[in-house]
N, C-alpha and C positions, 0 to 999 in steps of 0.2 A: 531782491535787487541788490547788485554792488555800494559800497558804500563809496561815498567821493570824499574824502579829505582834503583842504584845503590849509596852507599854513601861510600863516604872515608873518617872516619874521623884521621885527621893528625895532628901530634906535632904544624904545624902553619897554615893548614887551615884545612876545613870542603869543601868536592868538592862532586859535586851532578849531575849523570848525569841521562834523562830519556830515552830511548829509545823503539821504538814500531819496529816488523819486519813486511816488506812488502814483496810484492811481489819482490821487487827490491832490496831487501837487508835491513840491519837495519837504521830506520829514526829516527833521533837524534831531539828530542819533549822539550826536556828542558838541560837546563844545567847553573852551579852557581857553584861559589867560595864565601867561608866568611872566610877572615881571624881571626883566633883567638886571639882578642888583647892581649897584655902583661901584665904582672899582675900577685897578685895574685892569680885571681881567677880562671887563666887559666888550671890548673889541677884539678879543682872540676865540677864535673859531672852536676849538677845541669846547671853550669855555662856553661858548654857545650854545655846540652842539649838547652837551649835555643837559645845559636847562629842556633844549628843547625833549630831549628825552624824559625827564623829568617831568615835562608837560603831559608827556605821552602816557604815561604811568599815572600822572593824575586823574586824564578823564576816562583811563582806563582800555588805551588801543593798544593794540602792537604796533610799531613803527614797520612799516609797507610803504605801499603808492600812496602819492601825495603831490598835490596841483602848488604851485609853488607862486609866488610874487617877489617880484623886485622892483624899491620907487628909492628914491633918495633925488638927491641935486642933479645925478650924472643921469639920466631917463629925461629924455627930449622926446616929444610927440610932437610932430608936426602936419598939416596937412600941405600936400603940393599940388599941382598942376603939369602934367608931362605930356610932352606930345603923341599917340600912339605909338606906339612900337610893340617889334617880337619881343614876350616873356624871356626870351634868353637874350636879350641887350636891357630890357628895364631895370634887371637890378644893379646893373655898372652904371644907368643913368640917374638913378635912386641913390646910389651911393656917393655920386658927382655932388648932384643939385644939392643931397641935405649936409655937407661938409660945410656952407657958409654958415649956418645955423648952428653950429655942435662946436663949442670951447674946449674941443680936445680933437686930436688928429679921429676922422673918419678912418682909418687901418687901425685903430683901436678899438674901436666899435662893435657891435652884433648891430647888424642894419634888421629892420623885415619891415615888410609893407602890406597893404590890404588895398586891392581895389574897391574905391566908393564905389564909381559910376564912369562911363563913355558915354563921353555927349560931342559934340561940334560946335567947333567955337570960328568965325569967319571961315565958316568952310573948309577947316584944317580940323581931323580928327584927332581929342584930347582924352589923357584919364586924368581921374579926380583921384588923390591915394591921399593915406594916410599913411605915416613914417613914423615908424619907432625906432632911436638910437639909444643904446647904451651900452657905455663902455664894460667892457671884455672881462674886465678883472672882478668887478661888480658882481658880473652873472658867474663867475670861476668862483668865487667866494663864495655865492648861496650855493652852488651846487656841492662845494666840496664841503661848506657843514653839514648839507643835507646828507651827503655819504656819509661823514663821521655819525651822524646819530642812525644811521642804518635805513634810512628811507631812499625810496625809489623815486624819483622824479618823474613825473609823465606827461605835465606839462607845466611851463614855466612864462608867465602871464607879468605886463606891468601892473602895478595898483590900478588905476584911472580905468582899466578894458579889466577885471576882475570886477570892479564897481560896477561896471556897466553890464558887464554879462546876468550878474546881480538882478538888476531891474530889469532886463529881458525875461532872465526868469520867472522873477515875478509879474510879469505882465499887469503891474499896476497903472499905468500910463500910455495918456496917447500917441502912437507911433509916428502921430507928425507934429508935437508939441515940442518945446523945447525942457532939456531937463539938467540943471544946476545941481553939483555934487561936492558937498565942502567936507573935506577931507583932514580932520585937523590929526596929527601927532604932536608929539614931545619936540622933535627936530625942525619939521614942516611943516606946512600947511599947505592942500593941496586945492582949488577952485575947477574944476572941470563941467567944463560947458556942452552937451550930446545934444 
C-alpha cells in the first residue's frame, strides 16, 4: 500500500507523520517533530523550508506527496443555513452570506463548503453547509514552502477537519455522540466541537 504523509507545519514546530492502511487498520511508518528555532529567521519561508527538509532527512523519507494543513487566527469555520439552490449560484451565495463573519474582505479569501444535510424548513427547501474561509496569502505561503522543500501537495486540509478525519479513521466513537477536540499550540488554542 502507498504511503500518506501528512505535515503540520506550526508556529513552533514542523510535525510529520507517515501512515500506510492494512488490512488491520492504519500502520504508523514514520513520524518526527523539528522544532523551529527562534530567531529571526523563523518567519521566512525559505528558512522554513529547510527545517522542514531537515525533518525529512531525520525520519528518513524523501520529500514527495504530502497532505498538508493550515490553522492560525485567519481560518474561520462556520456553519450556515442557505436556501436551496443550483450548485452553480451556491458558491456566489456562500461567498455573500460568510463575508459578515470573516475580519478580512471575502475577495481575499479561498471559500469551499461541504453540504451537511437538505431538510425543509416552513415548507421552503434548505441546506445545512459548513464554510471554511481562509485568507489567500496563508494557503500561498504553505504552498510555496511546500515547493521550496521539494514536496507535492495533494491535498491541503484545515487543522479542526484533519483532527476529525483522524477520529473517523479511527472509528473509536459514537457516530451520533457528541466529540470535543482541544487543540493546544504555542500560539493557539483551538476547542472544536463535531
Amino acid at each position: 500500500m502507498a504511503e500518506t504523509v501528512g505535515l503540520d507545519i506550526g508556529s513552533h514546530s514542523i510535525k510529520l507523520v507517515g501512515l500506510k492502511t492494512t488490512s488491520k487498520g492504519a500502520l504508523l511508518t514514520h513520524f518526527g517533530v523539528k522544532e523551529i528555532p527562534q530567531g529571526s529567521d523563523r518567519e521566512h519561508g525559505d528558512f522554513i523550508a529547510e527545517t522542514i527538509k531537515a525533518l525529512f532527512r531525520q525520519v528518513g523519507l524523501k520529500p514527495g506527496k504530502v497532505r498538508l494543513t493550515v490553522s492560525g487566527a485567519g481560518v474561520h469555520i462556520r456553519q450556515l443555513t442557505l436556501p436551496s439552490m443550483p450548485k452553480a449560484e451556491l458558491s456566489e451565495a456562500v461567498r455573500w452570506e460568510i463575508r459578515t463573519y470573516l475580519p478580512f474582505p471575502a475577495e481575499t479569501a479561498q471559500i469551499d463548503f461541504y453540504i451537511l444535510d437538505e431538510f425543509v424548513e416552513n415548507d421552503a427547501q434548505k441546506l445545512a453547509l459548513i464554510v471554511v474561509a481562509c485568507p489567500a496569502p496563508l494557503i500561498d505561503r504553505t504552498l510555496s514552502i511546500a515547493a521550496k522543500a521539494g514536496l507535492k501537495p495533494v491535498h491541503l486540509d484545515v487543522a479542526p477537519f484533519a483532527l476529525w478525519n483522524v477520529l473517523l479513521a479511527w472509528d473509536g466513537f459514537q457516530h451520533d455522540e457528541g466529540v470535543a477536540l482541544l487543540d493546544i499550540g504555542e500560539d493557539k488554542t483551538g476547542l472544536h466541537f463535531f
